[in-house]
N, C-alpha and C positions, 0 to 999 in steps of 0.2 A: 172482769172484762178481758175481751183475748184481742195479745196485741199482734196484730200481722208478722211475720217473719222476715220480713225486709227491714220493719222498726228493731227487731232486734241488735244489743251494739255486738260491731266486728268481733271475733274472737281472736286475738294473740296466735300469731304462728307457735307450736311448738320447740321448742330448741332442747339440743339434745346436747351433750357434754361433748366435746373433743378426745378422745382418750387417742394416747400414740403407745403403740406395743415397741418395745425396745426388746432387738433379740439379740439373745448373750448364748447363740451358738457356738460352740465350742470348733465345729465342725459345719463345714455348710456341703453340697451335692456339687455336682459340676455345672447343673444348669442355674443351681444361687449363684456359685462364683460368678458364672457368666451372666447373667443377671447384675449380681452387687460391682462389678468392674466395667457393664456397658459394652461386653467384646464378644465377638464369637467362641461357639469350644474348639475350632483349630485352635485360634491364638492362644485359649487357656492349656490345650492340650501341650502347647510350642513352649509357655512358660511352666507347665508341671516338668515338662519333656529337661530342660534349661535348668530346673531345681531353683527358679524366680519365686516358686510358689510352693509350700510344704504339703508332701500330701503322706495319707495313712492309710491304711485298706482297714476297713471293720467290714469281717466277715468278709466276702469276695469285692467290697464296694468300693471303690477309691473316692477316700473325700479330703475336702483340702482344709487346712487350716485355718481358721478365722483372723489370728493373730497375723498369718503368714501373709495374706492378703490384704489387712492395712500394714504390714511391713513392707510391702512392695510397692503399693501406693507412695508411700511417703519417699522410697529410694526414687520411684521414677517423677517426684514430680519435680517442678520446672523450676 
């Protein structure tokens, strides 16, 4: 006997796993720092420019330190 598709029961939403990526950059780009600090790139450019924030050239790039950026965080906070 065939039973209508309305009588059929609900099906359960899917759920999918949570997964969070932790990144252990060594080195982030100037638009992460500005990014991971919430600031413009003058202001990051004012603090590379200051030596508030360590940077490195790979290859012609200028990138900045990951370390050097929660190091600076923690001096400026309140």
């Amino acid at each position: 006997m065939h039973t209508p598709a309305s009588a059929e029961a609900p099906t359960a939403p899917a759920f999918h796993a949570i997964t969070t990526q932790v990144d252990v950059s060594l080195v982030v780009t100037v638009r992460e720092a500005t990014q991971l600090l919430r600031i413009g790139r003058t202001t990051l450019y004012k603090l590379m420019g200051e030596r508030d924030v360590t940077t490195v050239k790979i290859g012609g790039a200028s990138r900045i330190l990951r370390s050097s950026i929660d190091d600076y965080v923690k001096r400026a906070a309140i």
